[in-house]
Backbone as ProteinMPNN parsed JSONL, in Angstrom:
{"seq_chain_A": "XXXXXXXXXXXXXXXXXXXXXXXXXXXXXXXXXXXXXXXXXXXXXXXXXXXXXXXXXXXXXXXXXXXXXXXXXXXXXXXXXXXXXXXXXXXXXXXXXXXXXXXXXXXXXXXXXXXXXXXXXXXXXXXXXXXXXXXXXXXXXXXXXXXXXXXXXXXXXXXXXXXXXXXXXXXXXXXXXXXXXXXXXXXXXXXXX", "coords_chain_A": {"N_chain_A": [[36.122, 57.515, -16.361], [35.339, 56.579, -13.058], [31.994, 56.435, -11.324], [32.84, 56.429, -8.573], [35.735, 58.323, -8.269], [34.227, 60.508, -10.015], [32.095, 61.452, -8.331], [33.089, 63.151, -6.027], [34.544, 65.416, -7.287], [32.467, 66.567, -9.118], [31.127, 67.369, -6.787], [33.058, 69.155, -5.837], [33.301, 71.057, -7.417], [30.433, 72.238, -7.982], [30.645, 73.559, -4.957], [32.652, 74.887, -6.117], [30.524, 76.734, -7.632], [29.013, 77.985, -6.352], [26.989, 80.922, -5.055], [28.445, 83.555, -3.416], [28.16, 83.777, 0.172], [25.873, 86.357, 1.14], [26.882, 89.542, 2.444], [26.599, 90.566, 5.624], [24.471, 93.281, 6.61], [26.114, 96.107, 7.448], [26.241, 97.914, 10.252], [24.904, 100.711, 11.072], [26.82, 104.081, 12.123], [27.012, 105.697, 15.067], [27.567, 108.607, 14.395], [26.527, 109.094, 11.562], [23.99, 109.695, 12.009], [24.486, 112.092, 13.149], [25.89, 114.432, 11.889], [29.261, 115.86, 11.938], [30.332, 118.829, 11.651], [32.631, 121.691, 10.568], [30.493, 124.286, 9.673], [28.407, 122.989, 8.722], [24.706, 123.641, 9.92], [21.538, 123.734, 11.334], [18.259, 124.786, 11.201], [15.514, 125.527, 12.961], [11.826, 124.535, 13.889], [10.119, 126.676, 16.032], [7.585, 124.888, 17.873], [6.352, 124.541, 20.143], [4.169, 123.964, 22.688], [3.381, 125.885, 24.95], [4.374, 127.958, 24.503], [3.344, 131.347, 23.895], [0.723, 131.847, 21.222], [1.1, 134.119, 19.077], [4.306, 133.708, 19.271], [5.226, 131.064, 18.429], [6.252, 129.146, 15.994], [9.136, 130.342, 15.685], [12.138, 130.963, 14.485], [15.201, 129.508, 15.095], [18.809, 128.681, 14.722], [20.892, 126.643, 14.796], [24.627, 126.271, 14.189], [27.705, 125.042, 13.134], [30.659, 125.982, 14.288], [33.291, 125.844, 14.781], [36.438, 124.06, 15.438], [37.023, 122.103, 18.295], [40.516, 122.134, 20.248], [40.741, 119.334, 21.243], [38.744, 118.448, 19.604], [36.281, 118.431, 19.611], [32.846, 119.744, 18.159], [32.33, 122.949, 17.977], [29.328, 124.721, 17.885], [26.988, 127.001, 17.455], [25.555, 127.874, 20.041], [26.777, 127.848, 21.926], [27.481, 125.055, 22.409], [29.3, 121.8, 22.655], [30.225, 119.217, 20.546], [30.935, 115.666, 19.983], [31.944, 113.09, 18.128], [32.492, 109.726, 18.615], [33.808, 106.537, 18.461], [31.441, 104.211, 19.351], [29.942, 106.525, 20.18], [27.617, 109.457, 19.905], [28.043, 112.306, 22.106], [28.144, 114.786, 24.188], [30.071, 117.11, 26.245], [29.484, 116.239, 28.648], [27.152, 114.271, 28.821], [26.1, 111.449, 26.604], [24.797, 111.072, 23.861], [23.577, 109.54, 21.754], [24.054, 106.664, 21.013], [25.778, 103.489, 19.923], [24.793, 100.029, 20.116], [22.483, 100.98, 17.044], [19.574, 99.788, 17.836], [16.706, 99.665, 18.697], [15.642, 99.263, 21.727], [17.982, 99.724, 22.895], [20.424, 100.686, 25.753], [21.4, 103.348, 28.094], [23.117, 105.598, 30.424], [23.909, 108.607, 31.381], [25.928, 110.654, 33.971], [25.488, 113.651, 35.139], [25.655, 115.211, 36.797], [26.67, 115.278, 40.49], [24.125, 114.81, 41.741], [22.549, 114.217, 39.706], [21.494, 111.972, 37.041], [21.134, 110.94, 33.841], [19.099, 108.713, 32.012], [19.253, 106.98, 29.0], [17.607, 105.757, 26.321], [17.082, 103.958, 23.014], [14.205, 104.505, 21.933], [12.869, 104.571, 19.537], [13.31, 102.587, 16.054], [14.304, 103.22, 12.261], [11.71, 105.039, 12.041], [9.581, 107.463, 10.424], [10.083, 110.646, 9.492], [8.28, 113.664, 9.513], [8.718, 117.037, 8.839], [9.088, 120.429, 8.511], [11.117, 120.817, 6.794], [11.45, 118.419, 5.32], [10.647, 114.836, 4.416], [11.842, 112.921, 6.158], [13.414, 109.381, 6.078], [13.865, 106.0, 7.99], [14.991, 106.979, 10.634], [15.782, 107.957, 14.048], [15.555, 107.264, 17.201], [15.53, 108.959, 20.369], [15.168, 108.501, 23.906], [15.615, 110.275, 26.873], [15.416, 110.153, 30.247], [15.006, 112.056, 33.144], [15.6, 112.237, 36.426], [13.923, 115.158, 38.515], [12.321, 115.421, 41.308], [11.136, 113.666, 43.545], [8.263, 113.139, 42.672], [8.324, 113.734, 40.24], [9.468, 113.441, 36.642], [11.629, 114.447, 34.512], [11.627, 114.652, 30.93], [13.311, 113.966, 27.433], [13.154, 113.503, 23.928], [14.679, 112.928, 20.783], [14.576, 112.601, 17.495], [16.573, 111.673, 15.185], [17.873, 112.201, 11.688], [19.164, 110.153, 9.342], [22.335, 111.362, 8.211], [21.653, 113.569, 7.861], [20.966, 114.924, 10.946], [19.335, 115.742, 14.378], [15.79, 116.314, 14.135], [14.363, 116.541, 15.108], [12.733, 117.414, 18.047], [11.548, 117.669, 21.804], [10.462, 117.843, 24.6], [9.443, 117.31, 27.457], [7.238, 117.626, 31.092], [7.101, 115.068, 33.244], [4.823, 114.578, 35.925], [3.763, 113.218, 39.314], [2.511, 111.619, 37.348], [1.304, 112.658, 35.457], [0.986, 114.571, 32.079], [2.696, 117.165, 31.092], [3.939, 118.677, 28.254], [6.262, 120.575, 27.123], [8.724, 121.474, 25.32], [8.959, 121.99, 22.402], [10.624, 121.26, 18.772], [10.77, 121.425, 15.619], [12.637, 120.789, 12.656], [13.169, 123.173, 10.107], [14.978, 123.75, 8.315], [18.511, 123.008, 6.985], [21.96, 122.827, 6.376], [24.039, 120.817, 5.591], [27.323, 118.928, 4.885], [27.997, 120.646, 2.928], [25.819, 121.434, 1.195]], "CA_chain_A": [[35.978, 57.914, -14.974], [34.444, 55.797, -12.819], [31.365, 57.094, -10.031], [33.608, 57.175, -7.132], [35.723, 59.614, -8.893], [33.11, 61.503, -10.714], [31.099, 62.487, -7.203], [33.713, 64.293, -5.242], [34.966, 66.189, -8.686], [31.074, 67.385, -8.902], [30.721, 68.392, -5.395], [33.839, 70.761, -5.718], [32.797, 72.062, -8.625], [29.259, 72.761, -7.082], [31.022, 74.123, -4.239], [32.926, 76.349, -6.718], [29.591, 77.508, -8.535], [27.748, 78.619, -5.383], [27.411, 82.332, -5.067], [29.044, 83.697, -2.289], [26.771, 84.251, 1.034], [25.272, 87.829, 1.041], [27.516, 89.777, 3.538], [25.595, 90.97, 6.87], [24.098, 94.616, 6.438], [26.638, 97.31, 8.007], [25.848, 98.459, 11.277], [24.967, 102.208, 11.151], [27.441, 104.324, 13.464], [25.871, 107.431, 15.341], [27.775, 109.653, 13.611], [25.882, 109.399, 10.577], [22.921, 110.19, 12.629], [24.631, 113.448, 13.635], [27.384, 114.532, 10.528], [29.653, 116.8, 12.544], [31.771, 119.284, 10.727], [32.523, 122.901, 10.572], [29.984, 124.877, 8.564], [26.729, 122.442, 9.353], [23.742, 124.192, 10.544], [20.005, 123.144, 11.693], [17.303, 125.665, 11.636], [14.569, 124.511, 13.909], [10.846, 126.124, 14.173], [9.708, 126.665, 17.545], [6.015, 125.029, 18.186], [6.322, 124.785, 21.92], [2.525, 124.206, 23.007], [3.148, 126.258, 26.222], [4.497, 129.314, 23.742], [1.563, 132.228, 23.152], [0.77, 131.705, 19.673], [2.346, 135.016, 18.414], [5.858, 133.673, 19.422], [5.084, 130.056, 17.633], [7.026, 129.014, 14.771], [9.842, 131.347, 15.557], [13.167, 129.972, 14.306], [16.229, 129.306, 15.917], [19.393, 128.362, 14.178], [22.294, 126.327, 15.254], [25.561, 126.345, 13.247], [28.875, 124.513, 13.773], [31.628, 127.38, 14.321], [34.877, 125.673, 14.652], [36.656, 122.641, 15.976], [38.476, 122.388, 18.933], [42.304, 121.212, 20.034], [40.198, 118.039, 21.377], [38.425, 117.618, 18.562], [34.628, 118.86, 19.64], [32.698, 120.431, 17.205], [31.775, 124.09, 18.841], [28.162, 125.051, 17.787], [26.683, 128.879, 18.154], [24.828, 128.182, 20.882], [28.136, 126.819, 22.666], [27.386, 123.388, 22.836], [30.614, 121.395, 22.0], [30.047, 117.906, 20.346], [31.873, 115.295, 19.383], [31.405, 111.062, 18.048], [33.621, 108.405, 18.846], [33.216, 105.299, 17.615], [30.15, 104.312, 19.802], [28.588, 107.486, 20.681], [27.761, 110.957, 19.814], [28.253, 113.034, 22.837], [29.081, 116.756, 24.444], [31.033, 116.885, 27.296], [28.645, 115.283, 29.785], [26.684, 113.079, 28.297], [26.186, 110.687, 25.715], [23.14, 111.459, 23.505], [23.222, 108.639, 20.979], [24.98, 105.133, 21.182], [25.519, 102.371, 18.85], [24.555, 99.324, 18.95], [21.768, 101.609, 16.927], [18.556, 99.315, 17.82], [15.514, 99.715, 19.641], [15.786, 99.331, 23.326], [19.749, 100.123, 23.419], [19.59, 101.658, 27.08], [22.994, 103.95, 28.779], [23.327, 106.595, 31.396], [25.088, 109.813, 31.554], [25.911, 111.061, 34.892], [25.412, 114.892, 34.692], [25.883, 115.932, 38.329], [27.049, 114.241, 41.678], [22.903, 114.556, 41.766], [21.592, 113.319, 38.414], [21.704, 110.629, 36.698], [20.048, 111.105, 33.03], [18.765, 107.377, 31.263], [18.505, 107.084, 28.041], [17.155, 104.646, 25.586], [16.712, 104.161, 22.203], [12.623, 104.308, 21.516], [12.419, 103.567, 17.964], [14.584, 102.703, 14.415], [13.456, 102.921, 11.239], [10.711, 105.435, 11.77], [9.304, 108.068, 9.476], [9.698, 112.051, 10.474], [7.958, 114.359, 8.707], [9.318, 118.413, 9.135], [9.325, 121.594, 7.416], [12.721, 120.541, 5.79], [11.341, 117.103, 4.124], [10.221, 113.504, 4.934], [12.838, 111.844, 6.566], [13.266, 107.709, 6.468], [15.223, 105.403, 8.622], [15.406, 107.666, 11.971], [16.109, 106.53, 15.356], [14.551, 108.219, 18.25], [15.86, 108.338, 21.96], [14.473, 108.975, 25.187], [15.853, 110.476, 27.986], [14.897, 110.526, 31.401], [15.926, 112.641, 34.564], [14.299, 112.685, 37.579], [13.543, 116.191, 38.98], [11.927, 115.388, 42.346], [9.847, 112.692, 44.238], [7.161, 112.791, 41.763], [8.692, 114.573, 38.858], [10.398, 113.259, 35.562], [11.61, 115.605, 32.826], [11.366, 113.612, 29.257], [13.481, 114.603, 26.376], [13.303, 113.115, 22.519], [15.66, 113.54, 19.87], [14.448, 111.89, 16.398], [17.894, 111.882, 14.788], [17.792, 111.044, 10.567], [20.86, 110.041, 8.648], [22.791, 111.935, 7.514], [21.052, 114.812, 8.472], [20.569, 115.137, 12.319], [18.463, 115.762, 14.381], [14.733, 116.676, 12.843], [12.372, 116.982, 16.191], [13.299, 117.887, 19.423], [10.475, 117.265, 22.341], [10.567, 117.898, 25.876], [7.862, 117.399, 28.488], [8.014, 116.977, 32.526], [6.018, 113.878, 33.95], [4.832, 115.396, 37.381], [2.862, 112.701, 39.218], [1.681, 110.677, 36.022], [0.625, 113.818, 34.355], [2.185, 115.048, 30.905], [3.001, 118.705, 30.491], [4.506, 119.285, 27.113], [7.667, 122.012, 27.06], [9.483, 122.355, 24.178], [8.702, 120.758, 20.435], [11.102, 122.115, 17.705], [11.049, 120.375, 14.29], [13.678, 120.631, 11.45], [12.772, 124.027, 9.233], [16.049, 123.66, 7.303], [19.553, 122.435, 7.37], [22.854, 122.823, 5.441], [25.194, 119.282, 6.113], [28.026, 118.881, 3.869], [27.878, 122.159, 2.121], [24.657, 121.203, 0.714]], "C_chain_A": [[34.923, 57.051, -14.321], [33.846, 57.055, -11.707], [32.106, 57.949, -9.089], [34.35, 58.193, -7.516], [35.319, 60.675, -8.995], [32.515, 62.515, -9.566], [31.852, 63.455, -6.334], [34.056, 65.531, -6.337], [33.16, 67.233, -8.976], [30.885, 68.059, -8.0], [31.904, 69.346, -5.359], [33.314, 71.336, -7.077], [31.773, 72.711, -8.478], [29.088, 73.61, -6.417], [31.116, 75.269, -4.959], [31.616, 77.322, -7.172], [28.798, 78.36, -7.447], [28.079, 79.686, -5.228], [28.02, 82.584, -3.395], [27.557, 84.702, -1.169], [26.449, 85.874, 1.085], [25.875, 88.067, 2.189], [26.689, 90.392, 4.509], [25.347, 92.277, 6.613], [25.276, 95.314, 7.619], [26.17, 97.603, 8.896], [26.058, 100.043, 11.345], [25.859, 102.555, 12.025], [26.395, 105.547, 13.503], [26.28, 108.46, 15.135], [26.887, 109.949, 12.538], [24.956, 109.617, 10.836], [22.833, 111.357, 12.812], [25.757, 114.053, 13.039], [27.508, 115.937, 11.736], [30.71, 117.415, 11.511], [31.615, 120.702, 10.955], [31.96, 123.19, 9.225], [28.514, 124.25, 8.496], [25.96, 123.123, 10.447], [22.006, 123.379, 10.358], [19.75, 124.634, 12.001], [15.85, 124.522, 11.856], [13.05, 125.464, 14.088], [10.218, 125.581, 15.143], [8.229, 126.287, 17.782], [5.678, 124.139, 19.223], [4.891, 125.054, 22.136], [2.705, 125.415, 24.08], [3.869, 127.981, 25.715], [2.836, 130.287, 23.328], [1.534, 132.016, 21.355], [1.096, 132.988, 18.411], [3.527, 134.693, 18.363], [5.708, 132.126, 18.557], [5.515, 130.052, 15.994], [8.196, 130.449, 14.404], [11.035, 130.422, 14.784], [14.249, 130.589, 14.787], [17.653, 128.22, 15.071], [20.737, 127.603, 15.027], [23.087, 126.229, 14.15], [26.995, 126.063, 13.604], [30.169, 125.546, 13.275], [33.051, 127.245, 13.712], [35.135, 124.075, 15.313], [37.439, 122.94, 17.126], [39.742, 121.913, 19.576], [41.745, 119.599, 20.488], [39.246, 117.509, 21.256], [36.508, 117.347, 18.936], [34.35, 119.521, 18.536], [32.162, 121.754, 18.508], [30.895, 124.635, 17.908], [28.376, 126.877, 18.215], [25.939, 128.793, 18.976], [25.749, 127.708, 22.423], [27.773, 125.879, 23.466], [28.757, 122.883, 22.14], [30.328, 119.731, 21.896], [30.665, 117.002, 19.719], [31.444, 113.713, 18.851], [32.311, 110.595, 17.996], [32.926, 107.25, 18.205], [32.007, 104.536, 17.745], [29.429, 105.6, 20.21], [28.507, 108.913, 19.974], [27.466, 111.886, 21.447], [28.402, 114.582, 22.866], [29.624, 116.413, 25.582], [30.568, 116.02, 28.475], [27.959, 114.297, 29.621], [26.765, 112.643, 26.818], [24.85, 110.354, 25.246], [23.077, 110.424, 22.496], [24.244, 107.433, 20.136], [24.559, 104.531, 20.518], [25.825, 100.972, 20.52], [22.561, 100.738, 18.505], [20.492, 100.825, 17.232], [17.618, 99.358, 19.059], [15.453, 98.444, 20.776], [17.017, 99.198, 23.799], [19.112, 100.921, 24.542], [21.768, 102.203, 27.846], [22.609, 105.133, 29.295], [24.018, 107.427, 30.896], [25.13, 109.807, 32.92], [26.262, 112.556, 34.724], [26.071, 115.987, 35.916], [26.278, 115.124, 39.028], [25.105, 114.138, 42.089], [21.99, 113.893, 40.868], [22.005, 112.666, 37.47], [20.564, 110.916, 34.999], [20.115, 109.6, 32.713], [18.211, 107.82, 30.331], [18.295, 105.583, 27.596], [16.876, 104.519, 23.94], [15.115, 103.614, 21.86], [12.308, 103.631, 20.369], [13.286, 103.86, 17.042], [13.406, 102.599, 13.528], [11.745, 103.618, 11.009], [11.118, 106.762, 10.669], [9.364, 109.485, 10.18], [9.487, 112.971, 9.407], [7.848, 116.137, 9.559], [8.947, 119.362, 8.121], [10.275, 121.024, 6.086], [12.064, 119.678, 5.018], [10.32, 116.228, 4.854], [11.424, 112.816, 5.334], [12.7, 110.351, 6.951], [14.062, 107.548, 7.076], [15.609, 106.517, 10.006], [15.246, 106.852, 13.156], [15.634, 107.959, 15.918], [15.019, 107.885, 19.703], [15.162, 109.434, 22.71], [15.237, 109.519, 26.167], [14.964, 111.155, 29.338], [15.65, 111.104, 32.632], [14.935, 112.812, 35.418], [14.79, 114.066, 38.854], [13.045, 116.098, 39.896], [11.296, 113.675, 42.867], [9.302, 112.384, 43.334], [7.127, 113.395, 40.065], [9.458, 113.827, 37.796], [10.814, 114.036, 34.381], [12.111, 114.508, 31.443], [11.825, 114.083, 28.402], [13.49, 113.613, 25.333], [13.902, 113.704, 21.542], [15.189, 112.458, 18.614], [15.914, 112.606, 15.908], [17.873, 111.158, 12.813], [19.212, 110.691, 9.867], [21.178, 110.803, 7.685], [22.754, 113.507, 6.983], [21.168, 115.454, 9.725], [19.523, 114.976, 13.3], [16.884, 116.562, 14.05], [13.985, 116.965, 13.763], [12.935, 116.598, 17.701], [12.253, 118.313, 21.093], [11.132, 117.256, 23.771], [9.016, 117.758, 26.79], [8.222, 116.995, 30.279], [6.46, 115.784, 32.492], [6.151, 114.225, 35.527], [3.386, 114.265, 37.511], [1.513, 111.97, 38.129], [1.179, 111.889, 35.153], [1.431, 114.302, 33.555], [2.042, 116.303, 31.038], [4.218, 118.77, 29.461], [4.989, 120.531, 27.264], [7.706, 122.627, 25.839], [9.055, 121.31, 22.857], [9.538, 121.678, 19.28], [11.183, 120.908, 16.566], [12.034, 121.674, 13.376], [12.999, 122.047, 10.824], [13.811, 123.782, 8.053], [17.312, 123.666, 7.88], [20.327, 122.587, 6.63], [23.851, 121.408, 6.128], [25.639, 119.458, 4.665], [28.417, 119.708, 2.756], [26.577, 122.358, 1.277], [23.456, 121.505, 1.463]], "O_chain_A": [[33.838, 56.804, -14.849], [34.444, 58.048, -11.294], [32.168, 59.146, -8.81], [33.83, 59.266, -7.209], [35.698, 61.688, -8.407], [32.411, 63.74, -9.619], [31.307, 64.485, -5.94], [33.705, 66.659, -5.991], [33.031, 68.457, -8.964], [30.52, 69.231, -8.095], [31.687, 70.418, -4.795], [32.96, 72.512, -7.163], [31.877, 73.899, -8.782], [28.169, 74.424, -6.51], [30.409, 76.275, -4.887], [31.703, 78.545, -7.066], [28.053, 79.296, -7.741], [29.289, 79.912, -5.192], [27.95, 81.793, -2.454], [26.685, 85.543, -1.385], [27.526, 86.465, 1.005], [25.731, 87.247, 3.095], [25.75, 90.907, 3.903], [26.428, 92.699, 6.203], [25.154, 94.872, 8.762], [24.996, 97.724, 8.546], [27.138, 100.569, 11.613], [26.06, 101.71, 12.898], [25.574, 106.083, 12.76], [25.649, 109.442, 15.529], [26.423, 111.09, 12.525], [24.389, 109.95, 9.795], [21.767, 111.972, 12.777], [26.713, 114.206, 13.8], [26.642, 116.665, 12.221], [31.565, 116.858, 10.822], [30.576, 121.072, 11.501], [32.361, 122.806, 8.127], [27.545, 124.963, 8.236], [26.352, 123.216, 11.61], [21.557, 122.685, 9.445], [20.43, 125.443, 12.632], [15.404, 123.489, 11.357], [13.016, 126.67, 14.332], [9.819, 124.422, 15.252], [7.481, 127.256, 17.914], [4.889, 123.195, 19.182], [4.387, 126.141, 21.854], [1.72, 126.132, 23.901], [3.844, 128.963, 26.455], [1.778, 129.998, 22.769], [2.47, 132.101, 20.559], [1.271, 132.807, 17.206], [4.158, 135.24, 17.459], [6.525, 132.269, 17.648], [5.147, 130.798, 15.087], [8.21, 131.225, 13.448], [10.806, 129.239, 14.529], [14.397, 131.802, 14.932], [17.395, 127.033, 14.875], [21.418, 128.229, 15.839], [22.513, 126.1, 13.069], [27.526, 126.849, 14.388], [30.505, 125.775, 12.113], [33.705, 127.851, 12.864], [34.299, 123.212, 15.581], [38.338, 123.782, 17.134], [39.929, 120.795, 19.097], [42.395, 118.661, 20.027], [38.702, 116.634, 21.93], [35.767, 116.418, 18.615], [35.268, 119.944, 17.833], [31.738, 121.5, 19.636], [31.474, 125.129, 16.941], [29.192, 127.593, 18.794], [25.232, 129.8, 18.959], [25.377, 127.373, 23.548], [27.718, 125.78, 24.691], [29.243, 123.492, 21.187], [30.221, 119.032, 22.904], [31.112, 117.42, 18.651], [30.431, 113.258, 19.383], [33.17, 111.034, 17.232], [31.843, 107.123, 17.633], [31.415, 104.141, 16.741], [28.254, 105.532, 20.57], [29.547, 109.369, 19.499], [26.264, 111.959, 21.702], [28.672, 115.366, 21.956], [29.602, 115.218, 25.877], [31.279, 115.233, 29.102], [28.161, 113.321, 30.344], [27.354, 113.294, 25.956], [23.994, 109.676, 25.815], [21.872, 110.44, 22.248], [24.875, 107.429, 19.078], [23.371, 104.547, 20.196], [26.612, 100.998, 21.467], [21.786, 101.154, 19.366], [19.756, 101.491, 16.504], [17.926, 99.08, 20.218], [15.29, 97.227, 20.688], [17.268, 98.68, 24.888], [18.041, 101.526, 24.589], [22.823, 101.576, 27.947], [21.761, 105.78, 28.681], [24.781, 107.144, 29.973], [24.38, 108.955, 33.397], [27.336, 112.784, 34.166], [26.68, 117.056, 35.888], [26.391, 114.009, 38.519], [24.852, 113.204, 42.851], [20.989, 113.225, 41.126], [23.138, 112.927, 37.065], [19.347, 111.061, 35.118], [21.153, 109.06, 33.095], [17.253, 108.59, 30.265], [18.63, 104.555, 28.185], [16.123, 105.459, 23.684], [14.893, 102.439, 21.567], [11.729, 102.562, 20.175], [13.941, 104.899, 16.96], [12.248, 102.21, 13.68], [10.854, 103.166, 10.29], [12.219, 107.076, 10.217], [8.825, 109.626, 11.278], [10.301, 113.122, 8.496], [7.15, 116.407, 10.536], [8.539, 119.047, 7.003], [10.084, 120.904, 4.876], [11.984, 120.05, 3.848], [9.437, 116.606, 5.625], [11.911, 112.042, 4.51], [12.033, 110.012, 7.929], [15.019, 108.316, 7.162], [16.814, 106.71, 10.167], [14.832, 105.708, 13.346], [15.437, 109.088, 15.467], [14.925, 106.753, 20.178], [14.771, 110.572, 22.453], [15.929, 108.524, 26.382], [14.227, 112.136, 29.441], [16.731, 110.673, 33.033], [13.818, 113.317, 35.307], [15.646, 113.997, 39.736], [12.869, 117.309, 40.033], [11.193, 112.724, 42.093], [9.624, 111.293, 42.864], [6.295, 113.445, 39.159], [10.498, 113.474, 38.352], [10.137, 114.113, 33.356], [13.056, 113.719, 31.42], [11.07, 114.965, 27.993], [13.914, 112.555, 25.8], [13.751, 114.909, 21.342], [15.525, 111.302, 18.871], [16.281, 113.751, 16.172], [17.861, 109.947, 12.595], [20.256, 111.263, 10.182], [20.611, 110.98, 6.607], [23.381, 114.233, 6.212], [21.493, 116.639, 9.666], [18.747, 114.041, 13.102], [17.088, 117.693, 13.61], [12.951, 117.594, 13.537], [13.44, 115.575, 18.164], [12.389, 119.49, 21.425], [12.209, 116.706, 24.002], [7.861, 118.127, 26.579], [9.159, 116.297, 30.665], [5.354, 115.779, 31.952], [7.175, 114.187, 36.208], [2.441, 114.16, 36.728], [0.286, 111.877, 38.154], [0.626, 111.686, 34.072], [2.571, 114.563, 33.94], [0.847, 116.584, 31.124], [5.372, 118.905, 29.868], [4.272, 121.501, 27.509], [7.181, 123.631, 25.357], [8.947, 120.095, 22.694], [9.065, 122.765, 18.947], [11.586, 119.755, 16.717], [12.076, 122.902, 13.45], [11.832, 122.002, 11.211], [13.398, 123.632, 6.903], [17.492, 124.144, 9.001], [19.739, 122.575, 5.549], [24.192, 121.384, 7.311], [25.015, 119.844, 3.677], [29.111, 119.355, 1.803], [26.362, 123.437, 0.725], [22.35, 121.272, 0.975]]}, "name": "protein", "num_of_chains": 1, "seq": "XXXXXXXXXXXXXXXXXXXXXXXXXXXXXXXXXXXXXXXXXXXXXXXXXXXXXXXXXXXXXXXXXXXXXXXXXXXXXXXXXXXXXXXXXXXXXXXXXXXXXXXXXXXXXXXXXXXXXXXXXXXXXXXXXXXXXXXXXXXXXXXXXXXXXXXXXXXXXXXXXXXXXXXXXXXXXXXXXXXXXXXXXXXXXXXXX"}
């Protein structure tokens, strides 16, 4: 065999030996953020600063009932929710959209008056609950504006495969925070588990 030969016969063979490129990581959907099914429940404990501290750490259970002919899940607190391929939704809005990464930004329109914006705040944080330690959560914002000088602020830390774990409300009235509602995770059944 001469050189000329020899060097193309090496470089496919080379070719052949090289491992194959590492395939791109999976793009979470926002279902797995929010497993819908009949028979999944969240218990949530109530520690609402603006609660008297007798009523603090009450709990409050949601629990998915049934399904229905178009394919919502119906909750006991009759909320009806559903995920498509980008979003998890209820009938009006759209509480948590893929692409999953920090500063995804989408509207609902709720009313012929309001307009909620959300956003995704942060991926990949840490939430620590009654229930556990949860890794890998995503966190969105929504905003609605309530007057002139008013904003009402909600947060949903959402973990996989779980739900959501911490639940945060506050109005923004003229630059000032007033803290509402705060419920974290107490315990959860997903998947029959």
């Amino acid at each position: 065999m001469t050189l000329r030969t020899l060097v193309p016969i090496l470089a496919l063979a080379l070719a052949c030996a090289r491992a194959p490129a590492p395939a791109a990581p999976r793009a979470a959907a926002p279902a797995e953020y929010f497993p819908l099914a009949v028979g999944n429940s969240w218990t949530y404990v109530d520690e609402s600063p603006a609660l008297p501290p007798e009523r603090r750490g009450a709990l409050r259970t949601v629990r998915i009932l049934e399904r229905t002919a178009d394919g919502y899940f119906r909750d006991s607190d009759r909320g009806e929710l559903r995920a498509d391929g980008a979003c998890v939704h209820d009938r009006l809005r759209r509480l948590l959209c893929a692409p999953l990464a920090q500063g995804q930004q989408w509207t609902s329109v709720v009313s012929a008056s309001s307009t909620e914006r959300y956003e995704i705040a942060a991926v990949g944080e840490t939430a620590e609950t009654p229930a556990g330690r949860f890794e890998g959560c995503v966190r969105v914002r929504a905003h609605n504006r309530a007057g002139p000088t008013t904003d009402n602020v909600l947060e949903i830390t959402y973990a996989p495969g779980v739900g959501p774990v911490r639940i945060e409300t506050w109005a923004v009235v003229e630059g000032n925070v007033a803290p509402q509602v705060r419920a974290v995770l107490g315990s959860y059944r997903v998947g029959g588990k």
